[in-house]
C-alpha positions as CSV (number, residue, x, y, z in Angstrom):
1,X,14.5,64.5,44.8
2,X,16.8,66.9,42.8
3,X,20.4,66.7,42.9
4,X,22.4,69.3,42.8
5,X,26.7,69.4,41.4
6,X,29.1,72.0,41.0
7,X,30.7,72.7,37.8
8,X,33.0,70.4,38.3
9,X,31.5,67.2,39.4
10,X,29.1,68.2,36.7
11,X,31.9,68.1,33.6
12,X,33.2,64.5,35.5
13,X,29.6,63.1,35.4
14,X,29.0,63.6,31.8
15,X,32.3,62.4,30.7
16,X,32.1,59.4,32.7
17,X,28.4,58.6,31.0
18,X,29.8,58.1,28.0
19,X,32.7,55.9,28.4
20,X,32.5,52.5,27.9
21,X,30.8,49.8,29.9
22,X,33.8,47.9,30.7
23,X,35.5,50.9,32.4
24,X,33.1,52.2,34.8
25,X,33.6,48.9,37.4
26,X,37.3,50.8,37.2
27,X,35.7,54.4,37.6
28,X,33.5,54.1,39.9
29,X,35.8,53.7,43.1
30,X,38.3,56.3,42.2
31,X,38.8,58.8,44.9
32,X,38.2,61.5,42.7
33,X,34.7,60.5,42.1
34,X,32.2,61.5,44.1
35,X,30.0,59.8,45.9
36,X,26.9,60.5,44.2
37,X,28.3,59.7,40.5
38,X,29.6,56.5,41.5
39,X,25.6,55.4,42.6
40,X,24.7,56.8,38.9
41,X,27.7,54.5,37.4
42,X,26.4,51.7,39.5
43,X,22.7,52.3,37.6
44,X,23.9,52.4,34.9
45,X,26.2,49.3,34.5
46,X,22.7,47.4,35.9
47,X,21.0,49.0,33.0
48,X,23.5,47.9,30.8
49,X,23.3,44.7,31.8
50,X,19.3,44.7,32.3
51,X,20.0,45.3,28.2
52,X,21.8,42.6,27.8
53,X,19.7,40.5,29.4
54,X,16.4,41.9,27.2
55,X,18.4,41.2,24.3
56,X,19.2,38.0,24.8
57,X,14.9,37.2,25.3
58,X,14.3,39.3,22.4
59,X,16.3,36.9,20.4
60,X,14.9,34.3,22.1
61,X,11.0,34.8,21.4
62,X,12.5,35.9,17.6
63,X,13.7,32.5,17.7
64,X,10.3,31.1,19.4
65,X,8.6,33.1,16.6
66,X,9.9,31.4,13.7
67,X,9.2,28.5,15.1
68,X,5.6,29.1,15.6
69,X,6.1,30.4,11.8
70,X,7.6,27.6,10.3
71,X,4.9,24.7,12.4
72,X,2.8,26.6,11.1
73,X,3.6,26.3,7.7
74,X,4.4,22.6,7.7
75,X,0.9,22.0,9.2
76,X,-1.2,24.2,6.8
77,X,0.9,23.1,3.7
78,X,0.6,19.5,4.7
79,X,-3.0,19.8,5.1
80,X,-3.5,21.8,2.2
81,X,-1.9,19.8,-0.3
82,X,-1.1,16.8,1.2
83,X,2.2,15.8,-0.4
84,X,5.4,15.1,1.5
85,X,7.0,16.9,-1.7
86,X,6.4,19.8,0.0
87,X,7.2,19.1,3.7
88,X,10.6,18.3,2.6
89,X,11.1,21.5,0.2
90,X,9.5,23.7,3.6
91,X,12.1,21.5,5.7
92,X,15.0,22.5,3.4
93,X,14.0,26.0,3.3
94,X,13.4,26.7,7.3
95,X,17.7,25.0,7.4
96,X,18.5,26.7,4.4
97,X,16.7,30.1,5.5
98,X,16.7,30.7,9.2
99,X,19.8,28.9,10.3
100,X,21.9,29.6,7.4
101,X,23.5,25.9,6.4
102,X,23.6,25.3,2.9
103,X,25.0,21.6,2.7
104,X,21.7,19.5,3.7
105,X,20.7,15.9,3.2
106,X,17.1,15.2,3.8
107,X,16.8,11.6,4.4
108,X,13.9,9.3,5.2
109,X,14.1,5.6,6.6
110,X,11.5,2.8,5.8
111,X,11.6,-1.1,6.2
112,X,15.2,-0.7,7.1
113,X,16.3,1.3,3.3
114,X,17.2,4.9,3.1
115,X,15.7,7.2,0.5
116,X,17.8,10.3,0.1
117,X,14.8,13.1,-0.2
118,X,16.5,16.2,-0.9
119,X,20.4,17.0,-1.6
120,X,22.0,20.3,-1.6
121,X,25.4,21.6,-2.2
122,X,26.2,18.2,-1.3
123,X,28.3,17.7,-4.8
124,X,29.1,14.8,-6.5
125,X,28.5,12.6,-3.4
126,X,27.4,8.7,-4.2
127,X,24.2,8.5,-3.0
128,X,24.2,4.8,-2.2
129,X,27.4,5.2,-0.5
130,X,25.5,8.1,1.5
131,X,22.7,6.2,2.0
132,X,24.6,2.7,3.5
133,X,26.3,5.5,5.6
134,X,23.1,6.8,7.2
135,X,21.8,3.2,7.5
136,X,24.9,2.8,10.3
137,X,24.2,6.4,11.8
138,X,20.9,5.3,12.1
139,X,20.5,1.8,13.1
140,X,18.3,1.4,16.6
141,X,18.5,4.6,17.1
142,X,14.9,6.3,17.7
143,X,15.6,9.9,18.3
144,X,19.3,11.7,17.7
145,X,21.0,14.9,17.7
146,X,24.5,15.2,17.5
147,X,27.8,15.8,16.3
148,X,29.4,14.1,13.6
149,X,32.7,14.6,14.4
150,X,33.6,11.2,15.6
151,X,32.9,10.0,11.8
152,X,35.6,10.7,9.5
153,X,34.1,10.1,6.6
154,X,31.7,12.4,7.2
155,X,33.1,14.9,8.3
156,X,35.8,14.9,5.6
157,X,32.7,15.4,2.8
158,X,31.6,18.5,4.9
159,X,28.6,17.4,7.7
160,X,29.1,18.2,11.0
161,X,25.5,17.8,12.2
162,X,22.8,14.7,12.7
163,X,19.2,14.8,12.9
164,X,16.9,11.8,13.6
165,X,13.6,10.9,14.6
166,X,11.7,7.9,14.0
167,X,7.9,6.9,14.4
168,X,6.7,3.2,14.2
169,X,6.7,2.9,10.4
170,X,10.0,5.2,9.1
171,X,11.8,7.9,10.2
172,X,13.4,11.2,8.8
173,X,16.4,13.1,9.5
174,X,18.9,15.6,8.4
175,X,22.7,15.8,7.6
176,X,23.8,19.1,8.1
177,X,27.1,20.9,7.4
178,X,28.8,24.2,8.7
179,X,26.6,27.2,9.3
180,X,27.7,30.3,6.8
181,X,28.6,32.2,9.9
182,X,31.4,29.4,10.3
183,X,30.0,29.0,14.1
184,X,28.7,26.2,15.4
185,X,25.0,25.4,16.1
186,X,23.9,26.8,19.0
187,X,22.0,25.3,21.9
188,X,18.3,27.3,21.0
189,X,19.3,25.9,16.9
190,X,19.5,22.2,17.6
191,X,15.9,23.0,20.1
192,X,14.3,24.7,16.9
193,X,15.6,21.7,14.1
194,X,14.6,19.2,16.8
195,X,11.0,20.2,16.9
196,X,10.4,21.8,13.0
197,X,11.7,17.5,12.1
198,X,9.5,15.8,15.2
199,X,6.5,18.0,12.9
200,X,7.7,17.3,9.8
201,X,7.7,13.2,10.8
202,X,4.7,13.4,11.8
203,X,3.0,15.8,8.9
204,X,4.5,12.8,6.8
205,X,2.9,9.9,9.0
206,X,-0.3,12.0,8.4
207,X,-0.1,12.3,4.5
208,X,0.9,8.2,4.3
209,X,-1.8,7.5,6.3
210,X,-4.7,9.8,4.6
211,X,-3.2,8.7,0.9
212,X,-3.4,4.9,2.3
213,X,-7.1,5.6,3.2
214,X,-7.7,7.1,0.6
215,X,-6.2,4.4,-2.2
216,X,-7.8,1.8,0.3
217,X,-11.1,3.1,-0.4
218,X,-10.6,3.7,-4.0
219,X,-10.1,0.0,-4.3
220,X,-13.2,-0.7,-2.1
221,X,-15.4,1.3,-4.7
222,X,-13.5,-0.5,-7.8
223,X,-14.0,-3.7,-6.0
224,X,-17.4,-2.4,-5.1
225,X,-18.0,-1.8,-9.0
226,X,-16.4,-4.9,-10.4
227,X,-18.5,-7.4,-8.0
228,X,-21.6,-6.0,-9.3
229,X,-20.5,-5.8,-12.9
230,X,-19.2,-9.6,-12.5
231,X,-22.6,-10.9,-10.4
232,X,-24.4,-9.4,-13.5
233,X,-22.4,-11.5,-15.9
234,X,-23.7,-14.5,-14.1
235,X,-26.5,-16.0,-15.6
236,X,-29.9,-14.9,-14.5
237,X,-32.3,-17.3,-15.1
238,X,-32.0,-20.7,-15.6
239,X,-32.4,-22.6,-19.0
240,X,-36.1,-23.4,-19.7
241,X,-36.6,-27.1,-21.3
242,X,-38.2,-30.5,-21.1
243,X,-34.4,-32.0,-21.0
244,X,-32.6,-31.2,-17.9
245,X,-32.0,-29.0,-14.4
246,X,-29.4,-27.0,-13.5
247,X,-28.3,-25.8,-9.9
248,X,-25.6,-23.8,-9.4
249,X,-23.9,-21.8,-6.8
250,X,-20.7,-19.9,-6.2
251,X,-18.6,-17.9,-3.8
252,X,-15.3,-16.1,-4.1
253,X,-12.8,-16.2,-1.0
254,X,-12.3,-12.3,-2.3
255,X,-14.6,-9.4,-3.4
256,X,-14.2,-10.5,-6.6
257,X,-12.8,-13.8,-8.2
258,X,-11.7,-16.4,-11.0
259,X,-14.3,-18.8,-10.7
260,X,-17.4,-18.9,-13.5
261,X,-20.0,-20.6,-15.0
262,X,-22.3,-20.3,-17.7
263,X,-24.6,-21.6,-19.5
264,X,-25.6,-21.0,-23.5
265,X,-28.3,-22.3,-25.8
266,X,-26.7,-23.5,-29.4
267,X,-28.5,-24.2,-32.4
268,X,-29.2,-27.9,-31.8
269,X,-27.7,-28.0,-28.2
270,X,-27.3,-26.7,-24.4
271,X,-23.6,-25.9,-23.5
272,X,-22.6,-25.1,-19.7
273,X,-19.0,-24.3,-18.5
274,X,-17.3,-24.4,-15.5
275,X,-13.8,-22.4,-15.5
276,X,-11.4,-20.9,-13.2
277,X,-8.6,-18.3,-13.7
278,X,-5.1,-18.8,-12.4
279,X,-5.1,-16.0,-9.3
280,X,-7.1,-14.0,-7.4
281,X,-8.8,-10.7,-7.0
282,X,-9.5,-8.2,-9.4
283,X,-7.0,-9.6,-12.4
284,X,-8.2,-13.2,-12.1
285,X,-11.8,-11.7,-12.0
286,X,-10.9,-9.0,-15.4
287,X,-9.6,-12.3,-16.9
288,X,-12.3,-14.3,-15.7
289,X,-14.6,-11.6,-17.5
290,X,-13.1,-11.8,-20.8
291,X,-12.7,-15.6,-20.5
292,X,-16.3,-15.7,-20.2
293,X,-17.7,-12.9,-22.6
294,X,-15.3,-15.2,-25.5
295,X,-16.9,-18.5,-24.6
296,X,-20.2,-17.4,-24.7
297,X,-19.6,-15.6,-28.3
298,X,-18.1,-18.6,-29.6
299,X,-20.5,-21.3,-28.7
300,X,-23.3,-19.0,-29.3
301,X,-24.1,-20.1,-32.7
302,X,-21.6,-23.4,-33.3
303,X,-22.9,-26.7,-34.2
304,X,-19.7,-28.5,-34.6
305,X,-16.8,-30.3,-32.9
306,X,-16.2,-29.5,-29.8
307,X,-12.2,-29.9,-30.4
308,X,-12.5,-27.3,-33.3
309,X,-13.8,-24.8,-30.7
310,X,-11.6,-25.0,-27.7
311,X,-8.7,-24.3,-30.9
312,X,-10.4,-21.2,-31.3
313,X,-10.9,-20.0,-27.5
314,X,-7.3,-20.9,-26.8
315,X,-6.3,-18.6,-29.7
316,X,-8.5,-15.9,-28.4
317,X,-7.8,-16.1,-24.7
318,X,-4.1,-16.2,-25.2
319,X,-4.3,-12.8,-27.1
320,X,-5.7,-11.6,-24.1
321,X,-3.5,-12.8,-21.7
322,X,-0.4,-12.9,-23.5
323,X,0.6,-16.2,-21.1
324,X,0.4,-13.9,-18.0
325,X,-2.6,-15.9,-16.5
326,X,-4.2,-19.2,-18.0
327,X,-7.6,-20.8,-17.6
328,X,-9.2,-23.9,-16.5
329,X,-12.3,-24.8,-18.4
330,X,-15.0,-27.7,-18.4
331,X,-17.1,-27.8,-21.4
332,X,-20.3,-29.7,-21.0
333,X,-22.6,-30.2,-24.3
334,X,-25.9,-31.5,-24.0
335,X,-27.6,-32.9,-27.0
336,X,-31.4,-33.7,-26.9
337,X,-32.0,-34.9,-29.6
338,X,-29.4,-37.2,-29.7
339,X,-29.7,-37.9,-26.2
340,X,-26.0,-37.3,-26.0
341,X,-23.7,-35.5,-23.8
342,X,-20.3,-34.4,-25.1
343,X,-17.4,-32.7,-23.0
344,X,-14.2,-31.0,-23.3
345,X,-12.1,-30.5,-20.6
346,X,-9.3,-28.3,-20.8
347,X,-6.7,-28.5,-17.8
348,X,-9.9,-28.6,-15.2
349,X,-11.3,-30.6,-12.6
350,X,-12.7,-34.0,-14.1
351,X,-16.7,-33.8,-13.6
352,X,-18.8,-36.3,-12.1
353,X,-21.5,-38.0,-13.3
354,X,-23.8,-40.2,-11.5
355,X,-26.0,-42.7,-13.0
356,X,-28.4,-44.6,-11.0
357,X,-27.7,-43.0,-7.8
358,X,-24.6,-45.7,-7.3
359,X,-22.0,-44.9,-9.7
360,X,-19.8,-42.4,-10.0
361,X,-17.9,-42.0,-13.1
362,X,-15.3,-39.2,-14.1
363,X,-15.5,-37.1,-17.6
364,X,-12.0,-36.3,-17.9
365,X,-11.2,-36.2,-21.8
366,X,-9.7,-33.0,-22.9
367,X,-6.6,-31.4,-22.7
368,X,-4.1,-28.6,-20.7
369,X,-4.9,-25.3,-20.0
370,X,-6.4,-22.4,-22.1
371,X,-4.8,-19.1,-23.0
372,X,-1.4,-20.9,-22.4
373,X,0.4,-22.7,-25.5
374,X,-0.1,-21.4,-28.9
375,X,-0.5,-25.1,-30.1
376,X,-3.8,-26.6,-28.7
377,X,-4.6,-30.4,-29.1
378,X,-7.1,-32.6,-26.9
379,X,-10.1,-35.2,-27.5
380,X,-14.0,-34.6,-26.6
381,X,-15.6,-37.1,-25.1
382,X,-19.0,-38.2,-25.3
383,X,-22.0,-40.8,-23.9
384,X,-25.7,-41.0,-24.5
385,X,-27.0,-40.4,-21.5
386,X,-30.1,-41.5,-19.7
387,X,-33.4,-40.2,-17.9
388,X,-32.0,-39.6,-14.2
389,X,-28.1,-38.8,-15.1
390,X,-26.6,-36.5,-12.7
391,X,-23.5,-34.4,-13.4
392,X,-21.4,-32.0,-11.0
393,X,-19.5,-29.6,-12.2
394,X,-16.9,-27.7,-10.2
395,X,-13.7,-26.0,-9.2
396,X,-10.3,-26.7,-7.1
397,X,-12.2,-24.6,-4.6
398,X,-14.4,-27.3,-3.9
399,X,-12.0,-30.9,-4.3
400,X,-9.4,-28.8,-2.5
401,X,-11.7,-27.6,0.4
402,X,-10.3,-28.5,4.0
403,X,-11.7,-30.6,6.5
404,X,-9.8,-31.1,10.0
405,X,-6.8,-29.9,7.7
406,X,-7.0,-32.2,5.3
407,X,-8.6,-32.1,1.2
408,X,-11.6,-33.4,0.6
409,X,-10.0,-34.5,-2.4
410,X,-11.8,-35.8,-5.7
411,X,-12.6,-38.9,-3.5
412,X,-14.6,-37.1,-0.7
413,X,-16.6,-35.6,-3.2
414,X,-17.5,-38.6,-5.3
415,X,-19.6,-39.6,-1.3
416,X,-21.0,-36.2,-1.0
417,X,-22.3,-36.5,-4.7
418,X,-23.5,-40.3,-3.6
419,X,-24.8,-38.8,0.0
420,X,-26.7,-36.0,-1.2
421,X,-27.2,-36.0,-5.2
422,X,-27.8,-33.0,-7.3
423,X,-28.4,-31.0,-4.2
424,X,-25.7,-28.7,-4.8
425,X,-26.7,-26.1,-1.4
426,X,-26.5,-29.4,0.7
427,X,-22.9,-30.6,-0.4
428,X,-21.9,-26.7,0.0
429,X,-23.6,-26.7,3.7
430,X,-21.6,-29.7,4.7
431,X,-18.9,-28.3,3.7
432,X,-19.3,-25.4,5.3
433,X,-20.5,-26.7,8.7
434,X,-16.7,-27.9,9.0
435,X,-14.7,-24.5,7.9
436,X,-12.6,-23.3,10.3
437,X,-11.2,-19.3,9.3
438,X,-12.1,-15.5,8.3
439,X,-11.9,-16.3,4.4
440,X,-12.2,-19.8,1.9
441,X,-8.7,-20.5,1.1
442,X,-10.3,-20.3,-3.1
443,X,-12.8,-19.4,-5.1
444,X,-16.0,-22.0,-4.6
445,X,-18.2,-22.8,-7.5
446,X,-20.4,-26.0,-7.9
447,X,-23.2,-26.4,-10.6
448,X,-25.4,-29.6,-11.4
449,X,-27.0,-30.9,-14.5
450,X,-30.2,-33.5,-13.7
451,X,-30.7,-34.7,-17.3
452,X,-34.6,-36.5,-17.9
């Protein structure tokens, strides 16, 4: 439909389009103007506000837009380099960068203690007193965002804003001050830092998690490695000779553990040892190694006191441990030609011998603990033993074992030595038949010596 105006209504009309928004509501009902200009007025005042309206969603999807942007970074980065270095720098940079606050503390809560992450154009601030600060602000709370402006304190040092969110292990927030505009934070701003921190939390979880696998299974394969390398310093077969019979067995309450035994041919003579490290796990077991491999160099080729000897392993030992771990050690000598055992027992259980399947006697000359003291003192002992002589050795594992919650003690074992002799898997089985748990409470090694 074509309109048609007459010069003057013409001239009015284009006049009137240009003038501003806020004076056409006053235009458009003046008797002077017709009709027909007042409806154009009208459309246009919609259209102004139609623009006003697309404006405002234009800004809004800009704002949706960065958000998409910035998850998207956290999320890629995180799984890209997996360190929550990085998350934090991106948080800092998505405050810094698209909301325009330069005064930021990135904080992050664990096991009740705050970790200030990131600090910037925070000043001279004292970080503990910061940190104690946040504790408060954040103290049962699971998810905040808020004004600071009912605390003083902060407020006077330049925050205005508080971010939190927690997950079941930590949680992570923000301190943030004015904007560089000088306004305040608006409605679609606190939206946008509320979500970019829920992703950072959780891009952090993530990491902690996958670098706590990952360090979990590292240790399996070390553990993995040093249980092999440690089964293989075990002795493989058993001593061949006319003299005597050896049985042993042991178990370690972890992958890897303290106990040992060994056993050595000498120039005129058969030594076996039974020792335990102070501790568990992979230490006591690198100990353990060492504790070993030094034994069985040192009694290799001696034919001498057995006093002498233990002087020298102490000395050796200690240079390894540097008093951070000890050993326990039983020494047992056997002497065929002689027909004489001798023992040395430093700081260790006292082993058993059992002569014609009634009595029970304890070797229990020695002296303390190896790798401890610098000075080392002690007395061998030493009997000529018979055709038939039986001899346990063994660890705290074993006199310490539980039985309806009580230890077996050195006593219990003395009947299970009488009960079932130099049958080593049978004492173990009775033991066992009465454990009660997931793990043995120590390392468990026993070893008999059936002399003839």
């Amino acid at each position: 439909m074509a309109l048609l105006f007459d010069e003057k209504t013409l001239e009015t009309l284009k006049s009137l389009l240009h003038c501003p928004p806020e004076e056409v509501d006053g235009l458009i009902y003046r008797e002077e103007v017709p009709e027909t200009i007042g409806y154009i007025l009208n459309l246009k005042r919609e259209n102004e506000l139609l623009g006003e309206r697309v404006r405002k969603i234009e800004k809004k999807l800009l704002s949706k837009n960065m958000e998409r942007d910035s998850l998207y970074d956290l999320t890629s980065e995180a799984f890209l380099n997996f360190h929550p270095e990085t998350i934090v720098m991106l948080l800092r940079n998505i405050v810094m960068g698209q909301i325009g606050i330069l005064k930021i503390i990135i904080f992050r809560r664990r096991n009740g203690e705050v970790e200030i992450l990131d600090a910037r154009g925070a000043g001279t601030s004292d970080r503990d007193s910061l940190a104690s600060r946040i504790v408060k602000l954040s103290e049962g709370v699971t998810t905040a965002s808020r004004s600071l402006e009912p605390d003083e304190e902060m407020v006077k040092e330049g925050f205005k804003d508080f971010f939190y969110f927690s997950s079941s292990t930590h949680g992570l927030g923000l301190l943030l001050g004015k904007k560089i505009s000088g306004e305040d934070l608006l409605e679609e701003d606190a939206e946008f830092l509320s979500t970019v921190l829920k992703q950072a939390l959780l891009m952090v979880d993530n990491i902690d998690l996958y670098r706590s696998n990952l360090e979990k299974e590292k240790m399996e394969r070390e553990l993995m490695i040093a249980q092999t390398i440690q089964g293989r310093m075990l002795p493989e077969k058993l001593p061949e000779n006319e003299y005597c019979r050896i049985q042993p067995l042991s178990a370690s309450s972890y992958e890897v553990g303290g106990d040992f035994y060994d056993y050595v041919e000498g120039p005129n003579s058969l030594f076996i040892s039974v020792g335990d490290v102070s501790g568990k796990g992979l230490s006591a077991a690198l100990v353990m190694a060492s504790a070993q491999a030094t034994i069985r160099a040192m009694v290799k080729d001696y034919d001498g006191p057995l006093e002498e000897m233990m002087e020298r392993i102490n000395s050796l030992l200690l240079s390894i441990t540097r008093t951070e771990m000890y050993c326990t050690l039983f020494l047992l000598e056997v002497r065929p030609k002689e027909r004489e055992i001798r023992w040395f027992n430093a700081g260790h259980p006292s082993a058993l011998l059992l002569r014609d399947g009634a009595e029970v006697r304890e070797l229990a000359d020695g002296s303390f603990f190896l790798g401890l003291f610098d000075t080392f003192s002690g007395s061998a002992g030493s009997l000529p033993f018979r055709r038939g002589d039986k001899i346990l050795l063994f660890t705290d594992g074993v006199s310490e074992f539980e039985i309806d919650g009580r230890e077996i003690g050195l006593e219990g074992l003395k009947d299970l030595f009488l009960r079932f002799g130099d049958d080593v898997e049978a004492i173990r089985d009775y033991l066992y038949s009465h454990f009660q748990g997931e793990r043995l409470k120590d390392d468990f090694t026993l070893l008999s010596v059936t002399l003839s």
